[in-house]
N, C-alpha and C positions, 0 to 999 in steps of 0.2 A: 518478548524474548528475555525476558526477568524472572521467569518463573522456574529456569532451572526445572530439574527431574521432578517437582511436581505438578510440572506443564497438563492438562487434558486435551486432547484437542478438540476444537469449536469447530472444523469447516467441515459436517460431514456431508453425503454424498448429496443430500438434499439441498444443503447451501450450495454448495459450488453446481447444482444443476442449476440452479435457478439465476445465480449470477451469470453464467455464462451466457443461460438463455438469452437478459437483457445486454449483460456486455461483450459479450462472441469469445469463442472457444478460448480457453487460455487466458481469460482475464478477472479477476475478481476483487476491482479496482475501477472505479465511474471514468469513463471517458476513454478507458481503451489505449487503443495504438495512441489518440492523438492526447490525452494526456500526457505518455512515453514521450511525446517529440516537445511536449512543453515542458518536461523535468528536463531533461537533457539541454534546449534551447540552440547555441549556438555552437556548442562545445564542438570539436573534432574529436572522436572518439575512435576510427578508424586506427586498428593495430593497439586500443587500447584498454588498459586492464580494468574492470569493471565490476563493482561487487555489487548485487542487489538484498538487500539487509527484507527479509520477509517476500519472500518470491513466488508465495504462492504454485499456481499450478503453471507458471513461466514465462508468459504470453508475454511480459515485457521484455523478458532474457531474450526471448526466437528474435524481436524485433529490433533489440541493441545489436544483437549480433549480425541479422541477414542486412538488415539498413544502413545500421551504422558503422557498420565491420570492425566492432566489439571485441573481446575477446571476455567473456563475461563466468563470475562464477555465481549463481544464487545458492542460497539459504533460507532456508526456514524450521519452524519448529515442528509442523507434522509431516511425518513419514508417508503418507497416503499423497498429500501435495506433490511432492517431491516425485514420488512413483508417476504421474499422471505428466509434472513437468517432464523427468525424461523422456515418455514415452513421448511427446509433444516434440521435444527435440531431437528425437529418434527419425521420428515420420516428415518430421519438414529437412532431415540433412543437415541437423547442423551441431550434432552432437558433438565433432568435434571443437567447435567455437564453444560452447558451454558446458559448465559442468556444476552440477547442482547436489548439495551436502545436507542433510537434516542434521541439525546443530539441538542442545538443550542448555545453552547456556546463556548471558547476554555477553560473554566474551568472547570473542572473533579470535577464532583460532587461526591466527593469521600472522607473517610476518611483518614487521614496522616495515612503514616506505610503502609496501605493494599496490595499492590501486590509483589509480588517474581519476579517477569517480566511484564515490559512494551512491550509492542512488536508493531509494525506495518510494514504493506507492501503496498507499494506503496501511502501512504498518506500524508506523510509529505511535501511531494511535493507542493501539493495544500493547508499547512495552510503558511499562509504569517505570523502570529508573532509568528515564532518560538521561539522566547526566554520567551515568556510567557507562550507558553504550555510546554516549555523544565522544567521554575519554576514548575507548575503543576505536572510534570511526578516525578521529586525530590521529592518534598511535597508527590505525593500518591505510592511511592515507600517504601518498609520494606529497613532500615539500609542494606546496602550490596548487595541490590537487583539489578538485572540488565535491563536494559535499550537496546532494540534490537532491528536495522531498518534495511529495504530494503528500498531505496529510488531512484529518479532519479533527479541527481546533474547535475551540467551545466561544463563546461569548466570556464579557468579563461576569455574570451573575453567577451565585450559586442554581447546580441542576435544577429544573423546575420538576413539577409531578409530569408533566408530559415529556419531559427527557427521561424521566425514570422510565415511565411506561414504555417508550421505543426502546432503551436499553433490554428491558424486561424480551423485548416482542425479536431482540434480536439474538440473545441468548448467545451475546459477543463481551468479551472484558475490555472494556475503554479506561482509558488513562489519556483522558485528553487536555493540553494546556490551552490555556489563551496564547493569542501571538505575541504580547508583551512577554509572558515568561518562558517565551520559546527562545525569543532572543535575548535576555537575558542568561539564560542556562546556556546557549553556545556559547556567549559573549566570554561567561567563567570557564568556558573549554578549551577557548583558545582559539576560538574560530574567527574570522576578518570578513570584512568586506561582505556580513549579513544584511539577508534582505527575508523579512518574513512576510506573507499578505495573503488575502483571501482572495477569494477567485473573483469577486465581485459579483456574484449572486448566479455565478452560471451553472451551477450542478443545484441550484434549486431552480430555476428553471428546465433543465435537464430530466431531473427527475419528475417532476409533472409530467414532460415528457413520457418517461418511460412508464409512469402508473397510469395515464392514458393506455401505453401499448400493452399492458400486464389484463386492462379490461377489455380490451378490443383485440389486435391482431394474436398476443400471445396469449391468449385467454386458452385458448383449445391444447396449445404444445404445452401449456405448464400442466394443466390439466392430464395430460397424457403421462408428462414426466414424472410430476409428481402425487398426483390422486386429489381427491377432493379438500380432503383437512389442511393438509400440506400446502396447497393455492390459496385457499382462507387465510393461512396463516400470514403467506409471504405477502398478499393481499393487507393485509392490515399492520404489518411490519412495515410496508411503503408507505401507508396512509399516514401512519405517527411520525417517519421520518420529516415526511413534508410538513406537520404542524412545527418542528422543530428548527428546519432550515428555514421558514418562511418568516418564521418569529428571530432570525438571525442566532438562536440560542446554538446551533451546530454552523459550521462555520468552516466546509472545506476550502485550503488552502493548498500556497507554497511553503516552504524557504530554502533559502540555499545559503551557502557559505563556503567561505575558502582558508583551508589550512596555512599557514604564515608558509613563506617562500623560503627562508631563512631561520 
């Protein structure tokens, strides 16, 4: 979300088929609904204002809102997502709890104080000046309000050649920190009561999981959806991801944080 008007966008139709395939309709983010309920955790969110920073095609937005009785606005930087999430939100009734903006900036065009929760999943990843949307998320935070990520953080080494190569095979722009300098960087924003940490190795178990399902039960449906070169592709995009999580060099995580009260 750093890239401003000369943003391109990455997720096109063949990505988000293929994600959804593995993580179900409306998610483009490992773990789905039950990620969603582990960013959020204990919080009461019911009647409350909610921004999700990278929203994708929504799947998190329907389920803060129908579950948690939300009142939620997402954002993202492609036009096409966005299209896909209203429609999303259209079809399950819930359009009026949410409401979704294609943004080109990393400044939140938002009033100071407005939200009870920040939230995103899987996007911070890809803004490179995190400490100036990190300013932003403070400024459009209510006193007290919390601050709640799923991200995917690096190890402390320089990228290896097989980090390059999955980068290459993902045809995605990462900007990813270690957790040390995650919390560090809120630490200088103003943020309290951080907690950063990795998942403890369950989305690389996970994903062996899923590149089992990619050669066995979804073998035929990606096939269908996406043609032969296309399933090669995403096929060998999973393979390098697993040399990387396995080797702990990719390293999805949390952190969360709370804007001072006062």
């Amino acid at each position: 979300m750093g890239e401003g008007s000369n943003h391109v966008d990455e997720y096109d139709d063949a990505m988000v088929t293929m994600l959804e395939l593995i993580w179900g309709e409306g998610f483009l983010a490992p773990g789905a609904a039950d990620t969603v309920r582990n960013i959020v955790g204990d919080l009461d969110l019911k009647e409350k204002q909610v921004l999700d920073i990278g929203c994708g095609v929504g799947g998190g937005d329907l389920l803060l809102a129908s579950e948690f009785g939300a009142d939620v606005i997402g954002i993202d930087l492609e036009g096409p997502l966005i299209a896909r999430a209203e429609a999303y939100a259209e079809k399950a009734g819930l359009a009026e709890k949410i409401d979704f903006y294609e943004v080109s900036s990393s400044h939140l065009d938002f009033t100071d104080d407005a939200f009870d929760l920040v939230y995103s999943s899987g996007a911070f990843t890809q803004i490179s000046e995190k400490t100036a949307m990190f300013d932003e998320v403070v400024r459009v935070l209510k006193p007290g309000g919390t601050f709640s990520v799923y991200d995917w953080m690096k190890g402390p080494d320089p990228f290896s050649e097989e980090m390059r190569y999955w980068f290459k095979m993902e045809g995605l722009t990462y900007a990813m920190e270690t957790a040390d300098t995650l919390t560090e960087m809120l630490a200088s924003t103003g943020f309290e009561n951080i907690e950063v940490r990795d998942d403890d190795g369950w989305y690389a178990a996970e994903a062996h999981r899923e590149y089992e399902r990619m050669l066995g039960p979804l073998n035929e449906q990606m096939l269908a959806a996406l043609g032969e070169e296309k399933q090669a592709h995403f096929l060998e995009d999973w393979r390098a991801m697993l040399v990387v999580l396995d080797k702990q060099e990719l390293r999805p995580g949390y952190f969360r944080a709370t804007k001072p009260a006062d």
